[in-house]
matplotlib code that plots the C-alpha trace (Angstrom):
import matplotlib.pyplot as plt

x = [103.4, 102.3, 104.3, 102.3, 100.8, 98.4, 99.4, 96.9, 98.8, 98.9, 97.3, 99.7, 97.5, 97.7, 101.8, 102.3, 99.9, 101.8, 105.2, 103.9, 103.0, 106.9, 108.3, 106.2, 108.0, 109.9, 113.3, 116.0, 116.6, 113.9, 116.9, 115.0, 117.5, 115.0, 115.5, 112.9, 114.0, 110.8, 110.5, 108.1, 109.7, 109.2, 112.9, 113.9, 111.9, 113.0, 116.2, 115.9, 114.1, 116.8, 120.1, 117.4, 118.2, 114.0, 114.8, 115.9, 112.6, 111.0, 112.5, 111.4, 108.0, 107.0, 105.4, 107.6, 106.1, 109.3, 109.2, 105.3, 105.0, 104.2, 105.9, 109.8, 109.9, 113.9, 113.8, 117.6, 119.0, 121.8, 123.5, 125.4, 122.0, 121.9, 126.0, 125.0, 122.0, 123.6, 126.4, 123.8, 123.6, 120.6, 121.6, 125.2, 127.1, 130.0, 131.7, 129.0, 129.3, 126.6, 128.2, 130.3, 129.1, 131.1, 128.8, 125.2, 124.3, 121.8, 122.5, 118.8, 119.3, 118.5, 115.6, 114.1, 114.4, 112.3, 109.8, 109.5, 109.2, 105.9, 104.2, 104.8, 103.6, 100.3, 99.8, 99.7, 97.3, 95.2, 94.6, 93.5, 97.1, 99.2, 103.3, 105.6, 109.2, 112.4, 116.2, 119.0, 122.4, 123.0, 121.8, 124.8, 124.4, 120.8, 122.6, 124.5, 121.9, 119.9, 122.9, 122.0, 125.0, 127.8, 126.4, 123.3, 122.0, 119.5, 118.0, 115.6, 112.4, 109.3, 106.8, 103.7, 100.8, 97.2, 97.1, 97.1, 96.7, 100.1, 100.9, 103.7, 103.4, 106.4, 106.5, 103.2, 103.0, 101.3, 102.5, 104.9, 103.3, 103.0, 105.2, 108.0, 107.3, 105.9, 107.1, 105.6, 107.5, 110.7, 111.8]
y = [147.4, 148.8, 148.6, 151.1, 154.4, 156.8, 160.1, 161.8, 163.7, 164.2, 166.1, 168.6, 168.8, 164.7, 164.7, 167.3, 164.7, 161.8, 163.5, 164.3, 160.8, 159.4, 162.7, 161.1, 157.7, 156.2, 156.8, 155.8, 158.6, 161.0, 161.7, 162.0, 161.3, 160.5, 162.9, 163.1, 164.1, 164.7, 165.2, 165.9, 166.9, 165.5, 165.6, 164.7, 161.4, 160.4, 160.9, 158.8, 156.2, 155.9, 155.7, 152.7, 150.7, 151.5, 150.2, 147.1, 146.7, 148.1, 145.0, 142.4, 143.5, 145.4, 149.3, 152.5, 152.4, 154.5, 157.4, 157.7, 157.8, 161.8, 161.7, 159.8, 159.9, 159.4, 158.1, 158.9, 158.7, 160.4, 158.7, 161.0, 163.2, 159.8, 159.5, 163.3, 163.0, 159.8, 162.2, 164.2, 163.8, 162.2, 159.7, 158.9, 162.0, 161.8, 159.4, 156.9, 153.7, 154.6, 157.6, 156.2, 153.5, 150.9, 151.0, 150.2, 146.7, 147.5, 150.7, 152.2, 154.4, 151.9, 150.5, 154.0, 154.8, 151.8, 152.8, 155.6, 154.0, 152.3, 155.3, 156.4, 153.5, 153.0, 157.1, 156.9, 154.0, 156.3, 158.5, 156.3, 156.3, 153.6, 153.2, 151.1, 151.1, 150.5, 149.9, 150.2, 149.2, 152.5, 155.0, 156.5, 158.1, 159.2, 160.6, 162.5, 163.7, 164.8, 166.7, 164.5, 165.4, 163.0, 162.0, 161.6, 157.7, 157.3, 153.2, 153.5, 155.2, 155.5, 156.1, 157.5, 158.1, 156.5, 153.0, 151.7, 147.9, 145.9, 144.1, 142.2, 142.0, 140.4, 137.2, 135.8, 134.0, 133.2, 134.0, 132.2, 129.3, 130.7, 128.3, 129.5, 132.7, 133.1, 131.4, 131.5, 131.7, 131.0, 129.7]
z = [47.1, 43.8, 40.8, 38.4, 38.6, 36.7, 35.5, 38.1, 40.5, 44.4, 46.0, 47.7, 51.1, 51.1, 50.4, 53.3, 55.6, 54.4, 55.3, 58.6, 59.5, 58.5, 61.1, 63.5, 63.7, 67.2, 67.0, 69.9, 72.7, 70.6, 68.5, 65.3, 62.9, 60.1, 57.0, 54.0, 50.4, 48.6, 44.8, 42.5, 39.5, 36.7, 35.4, 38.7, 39.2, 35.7, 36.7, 39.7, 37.7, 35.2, 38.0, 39.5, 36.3, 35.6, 31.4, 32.6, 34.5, 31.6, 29.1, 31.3, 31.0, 34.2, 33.5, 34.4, 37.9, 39.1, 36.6, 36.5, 39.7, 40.7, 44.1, 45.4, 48.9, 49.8, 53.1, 54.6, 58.3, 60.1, 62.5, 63.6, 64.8, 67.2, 68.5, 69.6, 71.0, 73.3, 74.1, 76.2, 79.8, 80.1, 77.9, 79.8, 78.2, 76.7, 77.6, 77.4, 75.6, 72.6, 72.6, 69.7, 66.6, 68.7, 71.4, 70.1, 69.9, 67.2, 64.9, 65.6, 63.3, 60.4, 62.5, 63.2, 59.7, 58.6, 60.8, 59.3, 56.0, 56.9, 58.4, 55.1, 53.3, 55.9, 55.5, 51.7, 51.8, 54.4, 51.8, 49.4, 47.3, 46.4, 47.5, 46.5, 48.4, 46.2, 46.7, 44.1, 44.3, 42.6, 45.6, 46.0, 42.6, 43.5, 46.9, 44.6, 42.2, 44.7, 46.7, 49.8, 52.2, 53.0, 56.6, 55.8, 54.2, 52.0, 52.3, 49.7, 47.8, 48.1, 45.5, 45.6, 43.6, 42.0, 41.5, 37.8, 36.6, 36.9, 33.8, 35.4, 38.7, 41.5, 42.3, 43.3, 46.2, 49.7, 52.8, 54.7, 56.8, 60.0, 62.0, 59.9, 61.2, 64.9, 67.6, 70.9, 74.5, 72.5, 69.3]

ax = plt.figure().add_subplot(projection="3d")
ax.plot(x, y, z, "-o")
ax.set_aspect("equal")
plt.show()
């Protein structure tokens, strides 16, 4: 995750591959529910940057890695686009029990949508780019900004662009020791 960008822009041919790569994510049933806003604008990103609470990252010393950044990828999800699809007879019609929220164990939706996240990320770093991904407890005023429909959920941003020097980066840390993590044949 990078934190700090140049002012070099993307190239358009590389955004349109990156883009690609997210569409081509797994999603439950093929229902494909994953939605892209893309923005380039420089007006916009500020925008975005500023409803992200960006000066407050600004004051405790980090760079202005969401405004500088030359591309915000909004990743969204409908879940709706997934209650239909399930509704379909091959999928147990309508009266089927993920035919309704209720019914799915795990909302896939939000799952699918992640996925698509990371073929973001791993596409930008295939073209020799930097991401970084960001949440904000204030993305129901970027929906707004950015006229995002009521059914549709945005989970976060990703940025895009050239990689500049961070002057204060996250947390440093190792990973995890691995028993903490991975277990084998069961927990």
């Amino acid at each position: 995750m990078v934190r700090n960008y140049t002012d070099e822009p993307v190239a358009p041919e590389a955004l349109e591959r990156i883009i690609a790569a997210g569409r081509k994510a797994p999603s439950a049933g093929f229902s494909q529910g994953q939605v892209f806003v893309v923005v380039t604008e420089p007006e916009r990103r500020s925008e975005i940057a500023r409803l992200a609470h960006e000066d407050g990252y600004v004051a405790q010393g980090f760079d202005p890695w969401i405004s500088r950044a030359p591309v915000h990828i909004v990743i969204c999800v409908r879940k709706e686009t997934y209650l239909v699809r399930y509704r379909e007879p091959d999928k147990g019609g309508p009266e089927a029990v993920t035919a309704q929220e209720e019914g799915w164990p795990v909302p896939y939706w939000w799952v699918d949508s992640g996925a698509s996240m990371m073929l973001v990320l791993l596409a930008t770093v295939n073209e020799g780019l930097a991401a970084g991904f960001l949440g904000s407890h204030r993305m129901g005023e970027i929906k707004e900004y950015l006229d995002i429909p009521d059914d549709v959920a945005p989970i976060g941003i990703v940025t895009i662009g050239h990689p500049a020097p961070d002057r204060a980066g996250s947390r440093k840390r190792g990973w995890r020791p691995e028993p903490d993590v991975i277990h084998r044949e069961g927990w």
